[in-house]
N, CA, C and O of each residue as an XYZ file, in Angstrom:
416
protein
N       0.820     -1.183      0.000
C       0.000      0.000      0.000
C       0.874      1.262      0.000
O       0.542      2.197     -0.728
N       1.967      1.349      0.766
C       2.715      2.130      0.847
C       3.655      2.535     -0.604
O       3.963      3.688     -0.907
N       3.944      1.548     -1.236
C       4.182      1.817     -2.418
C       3.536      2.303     -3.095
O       3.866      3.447     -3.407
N       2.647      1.902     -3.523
C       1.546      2.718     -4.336
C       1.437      3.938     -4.153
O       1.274      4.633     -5.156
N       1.489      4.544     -2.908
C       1.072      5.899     -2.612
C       2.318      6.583     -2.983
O       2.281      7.683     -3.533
N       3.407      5.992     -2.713
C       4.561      6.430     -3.312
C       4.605      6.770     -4.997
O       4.864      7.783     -5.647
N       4.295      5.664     -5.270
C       4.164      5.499     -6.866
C       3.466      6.848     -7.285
O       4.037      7.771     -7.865
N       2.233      6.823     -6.929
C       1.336      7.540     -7.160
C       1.842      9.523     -7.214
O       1.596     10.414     -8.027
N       2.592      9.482     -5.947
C       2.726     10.826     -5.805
C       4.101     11.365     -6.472
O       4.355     12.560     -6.624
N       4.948     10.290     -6.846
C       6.140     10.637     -7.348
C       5.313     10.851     -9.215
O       5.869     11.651     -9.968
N       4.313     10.238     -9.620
C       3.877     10.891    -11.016
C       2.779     11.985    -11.237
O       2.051     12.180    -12.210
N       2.896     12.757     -9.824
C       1.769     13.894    -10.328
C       2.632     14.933    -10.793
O       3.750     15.144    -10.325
N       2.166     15.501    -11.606
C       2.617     16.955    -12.092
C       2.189     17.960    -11.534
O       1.069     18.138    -11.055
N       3.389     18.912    -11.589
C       2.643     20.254    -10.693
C       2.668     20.742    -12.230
O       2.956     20.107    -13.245
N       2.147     22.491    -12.007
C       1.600     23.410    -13.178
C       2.981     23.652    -13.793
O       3.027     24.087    -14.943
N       4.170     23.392    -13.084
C       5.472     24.020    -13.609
C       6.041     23.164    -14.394
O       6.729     23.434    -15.378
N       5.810     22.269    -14.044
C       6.325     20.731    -14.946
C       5.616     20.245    -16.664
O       5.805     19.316    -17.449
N       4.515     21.806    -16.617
C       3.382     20.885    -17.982
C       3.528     22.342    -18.834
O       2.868     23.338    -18.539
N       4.534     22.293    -19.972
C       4.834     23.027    -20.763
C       3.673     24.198    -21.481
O       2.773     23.650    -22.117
N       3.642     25.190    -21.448
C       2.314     25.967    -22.117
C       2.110     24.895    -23.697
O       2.591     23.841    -24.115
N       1.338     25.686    -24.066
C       0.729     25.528    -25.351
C       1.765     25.981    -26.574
O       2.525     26.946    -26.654
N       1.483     24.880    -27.501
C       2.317     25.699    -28.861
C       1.574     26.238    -29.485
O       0.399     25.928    -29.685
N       2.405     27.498    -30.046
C       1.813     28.569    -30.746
C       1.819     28.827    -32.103
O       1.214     29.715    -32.704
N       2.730     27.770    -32.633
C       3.587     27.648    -33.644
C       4.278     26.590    -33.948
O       4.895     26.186    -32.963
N       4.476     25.841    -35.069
C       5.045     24.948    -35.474
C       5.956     25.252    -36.728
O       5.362     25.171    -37.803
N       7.525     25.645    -36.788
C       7.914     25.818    -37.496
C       9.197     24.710    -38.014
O      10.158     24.359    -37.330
N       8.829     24.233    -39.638
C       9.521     22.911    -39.680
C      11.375     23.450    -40.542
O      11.543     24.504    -41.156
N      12.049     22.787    -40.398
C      13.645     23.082    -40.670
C      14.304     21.882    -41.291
O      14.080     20.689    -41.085
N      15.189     22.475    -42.119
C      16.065     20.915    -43.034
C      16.997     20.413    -41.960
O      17.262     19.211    -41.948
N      17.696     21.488    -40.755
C      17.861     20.169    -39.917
C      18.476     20.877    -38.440
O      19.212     21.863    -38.493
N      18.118     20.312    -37.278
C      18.272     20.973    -36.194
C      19.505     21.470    -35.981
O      20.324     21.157    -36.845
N      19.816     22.014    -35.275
C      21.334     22.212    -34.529
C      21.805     21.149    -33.553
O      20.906     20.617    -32.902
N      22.986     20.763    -33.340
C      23.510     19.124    -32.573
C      22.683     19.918    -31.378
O      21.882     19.309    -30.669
N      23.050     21.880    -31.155
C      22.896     21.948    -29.606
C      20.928     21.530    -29.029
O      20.524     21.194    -27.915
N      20.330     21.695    -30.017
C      18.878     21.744    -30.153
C      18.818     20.712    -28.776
O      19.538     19.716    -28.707
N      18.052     21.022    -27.917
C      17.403     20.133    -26.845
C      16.430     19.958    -26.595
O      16.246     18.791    -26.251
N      14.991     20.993    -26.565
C      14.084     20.919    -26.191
C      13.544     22.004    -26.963
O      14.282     22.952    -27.231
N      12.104     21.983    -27.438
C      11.328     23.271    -28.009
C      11.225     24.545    -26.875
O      10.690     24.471    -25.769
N      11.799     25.564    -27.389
C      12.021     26.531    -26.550
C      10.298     27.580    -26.391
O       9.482     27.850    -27.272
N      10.298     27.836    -25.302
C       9.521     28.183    -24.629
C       9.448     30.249    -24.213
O      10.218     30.700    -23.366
N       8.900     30.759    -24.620
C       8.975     32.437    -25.008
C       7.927     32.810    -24.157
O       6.948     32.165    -23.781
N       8.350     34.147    -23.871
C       7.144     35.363    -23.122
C       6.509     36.424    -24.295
O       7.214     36.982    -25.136
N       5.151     36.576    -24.188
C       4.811     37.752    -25.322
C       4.269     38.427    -24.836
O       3.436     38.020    -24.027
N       4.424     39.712    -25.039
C       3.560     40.527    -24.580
C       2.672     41.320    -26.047
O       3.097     41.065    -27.174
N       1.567     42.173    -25.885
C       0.917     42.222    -26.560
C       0.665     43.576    -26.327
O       0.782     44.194    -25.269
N       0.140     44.156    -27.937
C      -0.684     45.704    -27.591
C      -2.118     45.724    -27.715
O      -2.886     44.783    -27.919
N      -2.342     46.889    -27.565
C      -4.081     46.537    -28.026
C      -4.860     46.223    -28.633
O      -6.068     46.333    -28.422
N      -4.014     45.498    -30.034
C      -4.505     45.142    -30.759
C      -4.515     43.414    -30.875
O      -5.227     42.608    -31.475
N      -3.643     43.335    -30.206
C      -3.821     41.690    -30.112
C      -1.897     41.200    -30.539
O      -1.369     40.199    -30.056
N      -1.222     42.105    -31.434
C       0.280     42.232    -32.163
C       0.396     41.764    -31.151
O      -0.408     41.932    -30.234
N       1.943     40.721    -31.055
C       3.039     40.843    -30.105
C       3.863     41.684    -30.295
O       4.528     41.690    -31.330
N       3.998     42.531    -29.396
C       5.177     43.333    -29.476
C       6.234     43.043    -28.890
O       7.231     43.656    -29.270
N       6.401     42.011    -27.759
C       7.859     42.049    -27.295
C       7.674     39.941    -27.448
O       6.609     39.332    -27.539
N       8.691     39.505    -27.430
C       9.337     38.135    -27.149
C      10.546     37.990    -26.540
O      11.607     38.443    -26.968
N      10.338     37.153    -25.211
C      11.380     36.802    -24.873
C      11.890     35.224    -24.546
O      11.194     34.711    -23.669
N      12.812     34.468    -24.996
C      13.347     33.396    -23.967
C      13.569     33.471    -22.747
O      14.441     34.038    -22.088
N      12.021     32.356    -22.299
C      11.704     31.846    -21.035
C      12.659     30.780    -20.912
O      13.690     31.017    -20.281
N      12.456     29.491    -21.482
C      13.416     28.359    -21.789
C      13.992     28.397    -22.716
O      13.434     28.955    -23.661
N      15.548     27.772    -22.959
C      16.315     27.933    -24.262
C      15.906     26.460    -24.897
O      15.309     25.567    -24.296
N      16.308     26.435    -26.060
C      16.111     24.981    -26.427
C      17.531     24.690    -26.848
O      17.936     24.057    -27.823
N      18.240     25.351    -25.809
C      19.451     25.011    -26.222
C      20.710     25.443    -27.314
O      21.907     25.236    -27.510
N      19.750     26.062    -27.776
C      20.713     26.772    -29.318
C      20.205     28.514    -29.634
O      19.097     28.707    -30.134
N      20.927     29.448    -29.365
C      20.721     30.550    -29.475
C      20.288     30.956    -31.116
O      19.968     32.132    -31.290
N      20.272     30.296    -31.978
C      19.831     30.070    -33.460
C      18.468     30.175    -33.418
O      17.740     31.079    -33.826
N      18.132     28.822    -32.706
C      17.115     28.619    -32.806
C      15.867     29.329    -31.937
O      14.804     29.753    -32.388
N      16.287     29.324    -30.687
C      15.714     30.724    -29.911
C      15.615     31.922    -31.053
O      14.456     32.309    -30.902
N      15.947     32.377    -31.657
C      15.841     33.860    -32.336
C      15.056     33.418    -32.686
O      14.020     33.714    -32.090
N      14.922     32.449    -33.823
C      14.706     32.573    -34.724
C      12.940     31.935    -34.520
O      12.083     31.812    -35.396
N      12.850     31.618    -33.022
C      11.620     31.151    -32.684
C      10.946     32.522    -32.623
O       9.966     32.467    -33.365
N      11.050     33.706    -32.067
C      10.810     35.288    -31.738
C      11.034     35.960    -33.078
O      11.026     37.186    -32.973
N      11.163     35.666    -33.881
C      10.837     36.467    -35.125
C       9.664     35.809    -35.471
O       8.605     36.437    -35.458
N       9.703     34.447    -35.829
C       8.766     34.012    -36.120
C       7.745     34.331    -35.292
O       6.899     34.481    -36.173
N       7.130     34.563    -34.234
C       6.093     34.543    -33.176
C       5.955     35.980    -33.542
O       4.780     36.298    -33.730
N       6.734     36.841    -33.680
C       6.433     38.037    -33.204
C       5.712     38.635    -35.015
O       4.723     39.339    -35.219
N       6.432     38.169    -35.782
C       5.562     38.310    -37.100
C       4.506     37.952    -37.447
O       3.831     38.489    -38.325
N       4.098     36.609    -36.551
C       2.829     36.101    -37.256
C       1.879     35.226    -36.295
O       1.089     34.349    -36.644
N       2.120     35.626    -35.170
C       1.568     35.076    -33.777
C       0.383     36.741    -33.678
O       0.747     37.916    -33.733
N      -0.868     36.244    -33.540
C      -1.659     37.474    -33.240
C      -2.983     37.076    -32.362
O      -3.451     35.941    -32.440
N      -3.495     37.975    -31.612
C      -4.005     37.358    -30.227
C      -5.950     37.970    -30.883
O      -6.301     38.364    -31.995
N      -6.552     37.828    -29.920
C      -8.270     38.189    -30.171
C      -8.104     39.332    -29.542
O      -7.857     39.118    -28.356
N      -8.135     40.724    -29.871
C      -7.679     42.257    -29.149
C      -8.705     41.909    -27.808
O      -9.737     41.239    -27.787
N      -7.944     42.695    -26.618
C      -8.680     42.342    -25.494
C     -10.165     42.967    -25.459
O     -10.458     43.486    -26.536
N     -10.890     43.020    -24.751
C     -12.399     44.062    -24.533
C     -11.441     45.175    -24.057
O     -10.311     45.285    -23.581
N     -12.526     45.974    -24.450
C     -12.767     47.288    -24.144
C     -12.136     47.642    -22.445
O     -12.533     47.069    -21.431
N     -11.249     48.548    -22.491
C     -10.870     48.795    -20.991
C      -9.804     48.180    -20.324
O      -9.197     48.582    -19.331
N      -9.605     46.916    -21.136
C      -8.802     45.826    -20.656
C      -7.224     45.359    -21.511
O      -7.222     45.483    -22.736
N      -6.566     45.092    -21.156
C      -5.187     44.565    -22.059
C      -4.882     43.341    -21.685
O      -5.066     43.059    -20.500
N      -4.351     42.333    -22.588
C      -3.837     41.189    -22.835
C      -2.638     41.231    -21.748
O      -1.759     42.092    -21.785
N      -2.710     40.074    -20.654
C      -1.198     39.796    -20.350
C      -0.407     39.007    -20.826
O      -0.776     38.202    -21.681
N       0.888     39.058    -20.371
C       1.640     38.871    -20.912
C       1.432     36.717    -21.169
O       0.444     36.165    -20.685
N       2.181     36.143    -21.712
C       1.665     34.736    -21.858
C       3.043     34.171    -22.020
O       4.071     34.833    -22.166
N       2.916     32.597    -21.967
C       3.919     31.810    -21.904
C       3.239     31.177    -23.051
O       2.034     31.314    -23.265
N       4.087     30.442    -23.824
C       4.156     29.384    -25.131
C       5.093     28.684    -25.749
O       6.212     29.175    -25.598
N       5.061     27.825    -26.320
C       6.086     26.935    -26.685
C       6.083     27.289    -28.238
O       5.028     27.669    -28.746
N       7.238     27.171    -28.999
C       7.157     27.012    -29.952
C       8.303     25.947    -31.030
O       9.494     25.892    -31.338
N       6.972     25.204    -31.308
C       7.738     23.554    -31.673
C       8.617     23.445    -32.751
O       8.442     24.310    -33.610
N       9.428     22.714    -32.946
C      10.445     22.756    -33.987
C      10.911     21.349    -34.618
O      11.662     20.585    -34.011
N      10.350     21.066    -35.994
C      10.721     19.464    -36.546
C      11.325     19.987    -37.456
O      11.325     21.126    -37.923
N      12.090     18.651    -37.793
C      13.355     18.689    -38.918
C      11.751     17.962    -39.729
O      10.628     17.520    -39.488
N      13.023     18.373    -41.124
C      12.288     17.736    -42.526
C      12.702     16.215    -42.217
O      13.472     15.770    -41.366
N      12.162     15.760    -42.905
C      12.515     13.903    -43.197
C      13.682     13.994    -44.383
O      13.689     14.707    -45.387
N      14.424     13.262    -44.034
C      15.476     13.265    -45.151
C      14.944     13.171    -46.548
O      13.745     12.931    -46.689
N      15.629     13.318    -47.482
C      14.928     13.181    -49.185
C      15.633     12.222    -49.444
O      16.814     12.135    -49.110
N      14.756     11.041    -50.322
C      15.099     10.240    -49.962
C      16.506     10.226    -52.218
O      17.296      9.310    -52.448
């Protein structure tokens, strides 16, 4: 019994452990060796819904690929403008990154 409860509590996730949402899927002919993980960005937004700022929250390991995740987001990532009175905060997101399949 005691195990189990062990078991049990060593696989819950807290909120910090469960990656936001991707925002974006942008595909590449081929990663960087440093590539580790889909890097993870802050946006902030104007009143119109634009991102105006991006930053690396998590790296994915390769400063390449970080940029180049924040251009992309910040060009073509766009939000539902907030109501009236109100502004968008700021948000967390992932943005995913696959290699092409080799040609064959």
């Amino acid at each position: 019994m005691l195990l189990v409860s062990l078991l049990a509590l060593a696989s819950v996730q807290t909120a910090d452990d469960v990656a936001p949402p991707s925002v974006m899927t942008i595909t590449v002919q081929k990663l960087p060796a440093a590539f580790k993980v889909d890097p993870v960005v802050t946006l902030t937004f104007d009143s119109k819904g634009v991102v105006t700022s991006c930053k690396t929250k998590t790296t994915s390991g390769s400063a390449g690929i970080d940029k180049v995740a924040c251009t992309q987001v910040t060009g073509n990532v766009k939000m539902d403008p907030p109501a009236a009175g109100t502004t968008l905060e700021p948000r967390d997101a992932t943005v995913t990154f696959v290699q092409e399949p080799p040609k064959n």
